[in-house]
C-alpha positions in Angstrom: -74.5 81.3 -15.2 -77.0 79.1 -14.1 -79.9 81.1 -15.7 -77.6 81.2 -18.5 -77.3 77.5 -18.8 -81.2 77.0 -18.6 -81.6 79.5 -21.2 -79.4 77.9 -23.6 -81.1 74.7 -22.7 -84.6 75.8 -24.2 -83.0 77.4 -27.4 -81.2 74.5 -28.6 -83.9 72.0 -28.1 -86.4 74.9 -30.1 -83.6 75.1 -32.5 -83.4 71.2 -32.8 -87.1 71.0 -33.1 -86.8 73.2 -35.9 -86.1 71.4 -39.1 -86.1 74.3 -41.5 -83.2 75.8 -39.7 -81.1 72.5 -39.4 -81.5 72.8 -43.2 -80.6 76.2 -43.7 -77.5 75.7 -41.6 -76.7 72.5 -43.4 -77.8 73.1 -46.9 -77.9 76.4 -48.1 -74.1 77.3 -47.4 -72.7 74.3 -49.1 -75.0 74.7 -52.4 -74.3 78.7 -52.4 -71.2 77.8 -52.0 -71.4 74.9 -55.2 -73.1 77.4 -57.2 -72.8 80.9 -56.7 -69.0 81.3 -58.1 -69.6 79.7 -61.1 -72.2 82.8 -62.1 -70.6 85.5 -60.3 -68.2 86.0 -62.9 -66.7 89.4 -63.9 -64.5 88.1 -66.6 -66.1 88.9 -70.0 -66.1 86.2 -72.3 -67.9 85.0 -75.6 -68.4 88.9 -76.7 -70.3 88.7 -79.8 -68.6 89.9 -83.2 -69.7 91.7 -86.2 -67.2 92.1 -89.2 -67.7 94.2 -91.6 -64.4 93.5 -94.6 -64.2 95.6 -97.2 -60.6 94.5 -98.0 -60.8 90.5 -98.0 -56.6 90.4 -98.2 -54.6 88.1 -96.2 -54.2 90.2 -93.7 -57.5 91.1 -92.6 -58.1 87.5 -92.3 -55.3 87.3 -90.1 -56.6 90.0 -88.1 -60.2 88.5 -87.8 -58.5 84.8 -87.4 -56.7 86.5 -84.3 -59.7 88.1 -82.8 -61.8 85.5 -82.7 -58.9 82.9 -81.5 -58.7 85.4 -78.3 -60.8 83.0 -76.9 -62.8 86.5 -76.2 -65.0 87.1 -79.3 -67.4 85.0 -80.9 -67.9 85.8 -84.5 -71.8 85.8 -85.2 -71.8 88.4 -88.2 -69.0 88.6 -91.5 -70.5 91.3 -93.4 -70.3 93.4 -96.4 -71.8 96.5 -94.8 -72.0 98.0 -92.0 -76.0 99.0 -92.2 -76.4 94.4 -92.3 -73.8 94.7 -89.1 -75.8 97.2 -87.4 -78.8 95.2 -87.8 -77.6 92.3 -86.0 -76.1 94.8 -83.1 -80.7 96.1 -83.0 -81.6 92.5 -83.0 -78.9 91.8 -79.8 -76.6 89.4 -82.1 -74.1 91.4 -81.5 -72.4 93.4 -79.2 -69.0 94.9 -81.2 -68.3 95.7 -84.9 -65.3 95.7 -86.2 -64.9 97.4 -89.3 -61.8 97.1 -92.1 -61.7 99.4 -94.5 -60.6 98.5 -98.3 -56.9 98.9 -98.7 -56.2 97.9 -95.0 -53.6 95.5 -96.2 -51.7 98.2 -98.8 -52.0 100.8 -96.4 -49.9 99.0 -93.8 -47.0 97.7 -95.8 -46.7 101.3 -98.4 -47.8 103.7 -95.7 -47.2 102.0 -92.8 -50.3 103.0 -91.0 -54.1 102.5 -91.8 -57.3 103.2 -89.0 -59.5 100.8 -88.3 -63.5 101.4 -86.6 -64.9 99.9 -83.8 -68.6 100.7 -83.0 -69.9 99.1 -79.4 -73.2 98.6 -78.2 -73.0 100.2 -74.8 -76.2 99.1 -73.2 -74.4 96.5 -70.6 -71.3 99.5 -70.1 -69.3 96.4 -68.2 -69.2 94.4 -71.2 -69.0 97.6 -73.4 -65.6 98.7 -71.8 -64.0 95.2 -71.4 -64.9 94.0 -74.7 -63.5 97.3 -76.5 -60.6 97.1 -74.1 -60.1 93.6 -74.9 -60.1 94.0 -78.7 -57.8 97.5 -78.5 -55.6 95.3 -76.9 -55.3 92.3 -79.5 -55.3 95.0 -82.5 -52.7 96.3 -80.8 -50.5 93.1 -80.4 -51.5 92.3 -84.2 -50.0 95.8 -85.4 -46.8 94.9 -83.3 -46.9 91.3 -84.9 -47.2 93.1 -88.4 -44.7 96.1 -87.8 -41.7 93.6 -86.7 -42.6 90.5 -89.7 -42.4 94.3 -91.8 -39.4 95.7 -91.0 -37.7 92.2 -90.6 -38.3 91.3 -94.1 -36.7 94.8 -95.2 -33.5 94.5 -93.2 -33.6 90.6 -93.4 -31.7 90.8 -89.7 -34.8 89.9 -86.6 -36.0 93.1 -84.9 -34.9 93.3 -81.5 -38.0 93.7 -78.8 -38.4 94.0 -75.2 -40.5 91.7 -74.0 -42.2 92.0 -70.5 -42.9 88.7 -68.7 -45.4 89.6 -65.0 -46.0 86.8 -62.5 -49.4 87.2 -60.8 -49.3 87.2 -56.5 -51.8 85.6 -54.5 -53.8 84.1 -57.0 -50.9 83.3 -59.9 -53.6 81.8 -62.3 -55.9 84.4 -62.4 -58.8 82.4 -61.2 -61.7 84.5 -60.5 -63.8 81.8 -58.4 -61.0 82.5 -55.9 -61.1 86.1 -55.3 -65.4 85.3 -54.8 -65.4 82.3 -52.7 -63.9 84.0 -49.6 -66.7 86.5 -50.2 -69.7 84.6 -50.6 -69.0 82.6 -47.9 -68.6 86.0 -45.7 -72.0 87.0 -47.0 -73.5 83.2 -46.2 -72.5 84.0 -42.5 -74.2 87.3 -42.3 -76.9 85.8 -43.8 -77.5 82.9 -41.6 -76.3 84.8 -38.1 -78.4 87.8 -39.0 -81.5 86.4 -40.0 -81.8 83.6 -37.4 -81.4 85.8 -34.7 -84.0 88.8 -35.9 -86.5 86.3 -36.3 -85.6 84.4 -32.5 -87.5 86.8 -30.4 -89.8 88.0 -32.9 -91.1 84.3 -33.0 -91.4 84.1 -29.1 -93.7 87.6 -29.1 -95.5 85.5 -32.0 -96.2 82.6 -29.9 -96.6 84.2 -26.6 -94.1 82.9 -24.9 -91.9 85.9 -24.5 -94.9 87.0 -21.9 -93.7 84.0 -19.7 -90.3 85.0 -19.7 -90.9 88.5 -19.2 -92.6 87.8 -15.8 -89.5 85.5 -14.7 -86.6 87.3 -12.6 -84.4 86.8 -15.4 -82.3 89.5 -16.5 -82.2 91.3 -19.5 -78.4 90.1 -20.3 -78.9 87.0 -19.6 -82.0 87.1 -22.1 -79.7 88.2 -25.0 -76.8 85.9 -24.4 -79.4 83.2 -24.4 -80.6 84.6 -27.2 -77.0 84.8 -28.7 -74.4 82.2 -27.8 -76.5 79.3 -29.6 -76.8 81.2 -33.0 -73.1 82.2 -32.4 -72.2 78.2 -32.6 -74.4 78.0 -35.5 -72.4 80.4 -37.0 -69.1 78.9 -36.4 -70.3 75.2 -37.9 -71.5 77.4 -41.1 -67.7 78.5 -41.8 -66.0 75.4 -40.6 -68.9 74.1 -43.6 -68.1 76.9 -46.0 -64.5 76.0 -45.7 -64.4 72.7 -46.4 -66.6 73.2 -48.8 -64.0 76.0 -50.4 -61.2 73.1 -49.9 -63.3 70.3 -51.6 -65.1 71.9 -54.8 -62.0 74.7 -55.5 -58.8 73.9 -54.1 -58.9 76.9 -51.7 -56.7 76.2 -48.7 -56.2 79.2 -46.4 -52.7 80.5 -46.8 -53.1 82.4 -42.8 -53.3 80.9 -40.0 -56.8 79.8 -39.4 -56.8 80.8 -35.7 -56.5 84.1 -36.5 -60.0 83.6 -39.1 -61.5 81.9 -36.5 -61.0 84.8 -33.7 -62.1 87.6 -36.2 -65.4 84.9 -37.0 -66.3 84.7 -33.5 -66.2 88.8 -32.8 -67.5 90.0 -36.3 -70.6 87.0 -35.3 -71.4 88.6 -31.8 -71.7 92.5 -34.0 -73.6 90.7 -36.5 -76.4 88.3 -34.1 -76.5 91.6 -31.6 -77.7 93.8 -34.9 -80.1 90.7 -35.6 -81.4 90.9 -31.9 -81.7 94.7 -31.9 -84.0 94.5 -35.2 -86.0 92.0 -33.4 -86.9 94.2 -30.3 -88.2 96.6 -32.7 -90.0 94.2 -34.6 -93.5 92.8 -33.3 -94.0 90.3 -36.6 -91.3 87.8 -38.4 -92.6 89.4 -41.3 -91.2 92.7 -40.3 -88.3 91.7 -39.3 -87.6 89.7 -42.4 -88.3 92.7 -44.3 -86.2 95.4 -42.3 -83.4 92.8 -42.4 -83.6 92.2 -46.2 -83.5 95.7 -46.7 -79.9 96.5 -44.0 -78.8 93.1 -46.0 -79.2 94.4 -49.6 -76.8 97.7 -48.7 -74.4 95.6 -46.6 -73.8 93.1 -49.7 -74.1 96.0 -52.0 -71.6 98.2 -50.8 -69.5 95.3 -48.7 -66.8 95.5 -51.7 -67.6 91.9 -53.2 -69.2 93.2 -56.5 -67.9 96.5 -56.4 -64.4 97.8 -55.4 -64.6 100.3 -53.1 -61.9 102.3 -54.5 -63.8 102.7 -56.9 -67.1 103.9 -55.1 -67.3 107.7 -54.7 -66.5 109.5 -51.4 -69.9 109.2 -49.9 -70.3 105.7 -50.7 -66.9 104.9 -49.1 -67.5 106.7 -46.0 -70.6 104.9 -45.8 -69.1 101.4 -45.8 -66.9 102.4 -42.3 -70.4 101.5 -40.9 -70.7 98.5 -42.6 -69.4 95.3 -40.6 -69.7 93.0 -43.2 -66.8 95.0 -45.5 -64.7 94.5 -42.6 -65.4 90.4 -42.8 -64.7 90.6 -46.9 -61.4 92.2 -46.2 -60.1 89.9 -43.7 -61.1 86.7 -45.5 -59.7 87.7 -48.7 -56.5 88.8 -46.8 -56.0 85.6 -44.4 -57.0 83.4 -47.0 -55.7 84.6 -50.3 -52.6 86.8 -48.9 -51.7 84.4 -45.9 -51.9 87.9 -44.1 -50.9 87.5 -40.0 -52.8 89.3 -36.8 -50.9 92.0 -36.5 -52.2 93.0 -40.1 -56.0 92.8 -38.9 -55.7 95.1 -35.9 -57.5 97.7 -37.3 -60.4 95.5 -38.4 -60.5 93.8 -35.0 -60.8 96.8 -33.1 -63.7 98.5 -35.6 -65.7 94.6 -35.5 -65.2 94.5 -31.9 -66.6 98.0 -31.5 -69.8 96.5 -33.3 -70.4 94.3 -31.4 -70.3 95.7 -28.0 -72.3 98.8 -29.4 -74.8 96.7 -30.8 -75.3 93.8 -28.4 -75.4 97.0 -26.2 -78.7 99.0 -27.5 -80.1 95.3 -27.8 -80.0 95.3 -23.8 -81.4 98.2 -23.8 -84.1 98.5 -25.8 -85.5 94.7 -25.0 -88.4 96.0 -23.3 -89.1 93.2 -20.2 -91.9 93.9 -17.9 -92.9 92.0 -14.8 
């Protein structure tokens, strides 16, 4: 323990001298943090709107009026034809167009039924789908809205309707910057503990020093854990940062017990810094361990479930992301903090993180070469 202590010693005063990494602890998680859920934002609003009326009755307008009071659509074309509506979909004005045909209003009350065509620009497919799901859905409420003020003003008695009331769990308002924060901040801590420590004994080969130590009697383990325990602290200050920061800026208090994040943090943090460490004794450059790291980075973000469900991925993506660590992080923050979930309901995900971390910090023993 006493080499250990030494060890320690030196890479807290290098880390100290280092100003860039005080910042990069300090700064970059709380404006990531500030900044990041605000853009990351699934929930498609503003879709732009071409009309194309060829009946001009009351209730077209009332369709149209209800469309674009969605709070959903944007109406950025009201045109007489459709070639003047396609135009504005070529020039990117536009990304739906609604079209009514003439006798839309007649139609409904003497036939009761009349069609309606939607053409969507499908270049951007997620904005496609949810803005042609979103409109479906409104036309469909309006037909509802006309069918019952239709047959009530036949009968004269009110037309009796079920009516479905949901209450949403977890995250009862629906907020999107909710569901991302826990991620982010999962992603800033793979980030910083990943990074820091494939660059650590990169930089000693760098500046020679890593000769000096080699010729010491000190032993490979105590090397890594050296190596380790200091960016391990660092990674425990950038959580306790992202989480205030969570608490200040959105409102997001933990509804688990914040022992239990904690405990997960500190094991998923030893897989992650031991996969840093074992890039770096590959590495002989910063520069190549940056890049080898930006590259295992991009797939662990990618298919980590934070963009992208993972129910959704296909089988060989989803049997791919059992060997991703940080999917196992995403899950547990989102359950701890957003379902209030308990230990006993991370077992699984401790055991998988923990297996990480010994397998990794393992091969990083082994493969640091030290020659005296």
């Amino acid at each position: 323990m006493r080499t250990v202590r030494f060890l320690l010693q030196k890479e807290f005063r290098q880390i100290f001298r280092n100003k860039a990494i005080i910042a990069m602890i300090c700064v970059m998680p709380v404006v990531q943090l500030a900044v990041l859920p605000w853009a990351a934002d699934y929930e498609v609003k503003n879709v732009n709107l071409a009309v194309v009326d060829h009946d001009h009755s009351t209730f077209s307008r009332q369709l149209i009026q209800t469309v674009t009071a969605s709070g959903y659509f944007r109406l950025t074309g009201y045109n007489d034809s459709y070639q003047d509506a396609m135009h504005l979909v070529e020039r990117d004005q536009a990304d739906l167009i609604l079209e009514i045909p003439a006798g839309f209003e007649r139609n409904l009350v003497r036939e009761n039924q009349q069609k309606l065509f939607v053409a969507v620009n499908a270049i951007n497919g997620t904005k496609a789908n949810l803005g042609g799901a979103y409109l479906a859905a409104i036309i469909k409420n309006y037909n509802q809205t006309i069918r019952t003020e239709l047959v009530s003003g036949v009968t004269g008695d009110p037309l009796h309707l079920i009516e479905i009331t949901s209450s949403n769990w977890f995250n009862p308002l629906m907020n999107y910057k909710v569901y991302m924060v826990p991620g982010i901040l999962a992603i800033l801590i793979t980030m910083v503990g990943g990074f820091l420590s494939a660059l650590n004994i990169v930089k000693e080969k760098e500046v020679g020093t890593i000769e000096q130590i080699n010729v010491t009697p000190i032993r490979k383990h105590h090397f890594i854990l050296g190596k380790l325990i200091p960016f391990w602290v660092l990674g425990n200050i950038v959580f306790t940062l992202g989480l205030i920061v969570s608490w200040l800026i959105y409102g997001i208090v933990p509804e688990g017990n914040l022992a239990v994040l904690y405990l997960f943090i500190a094991i998923y943090l030893v897989s992650v810094l031991g996969f840093g460490l074992l890039v770096s004794t590959f590495c002989e450059t910063q520069q190549q361990a940056m890049f080898i790291m930006f590259f295992f980075m991009m797939l662990f973000v990618l298919l980590g479930g934070l963009f992208t469900s993972i129910d959704s991925m296909p089988e060989w993506a989803k049997t791919v992301t059992r060997f991703n660590p940080v999917r196992y992080l995403i899950e547990v923050m989102r359950m701890v903090m957003l379902k209030g979930s308990e230990i006993k309901n991370i077992v699984a995900h401790l055991i998988i993180v923990t297996l990480f971390a010994i397998g990794l910090n393992a091969l990083a023993i082994f493969n640091y070469k030290k020659t005296s």
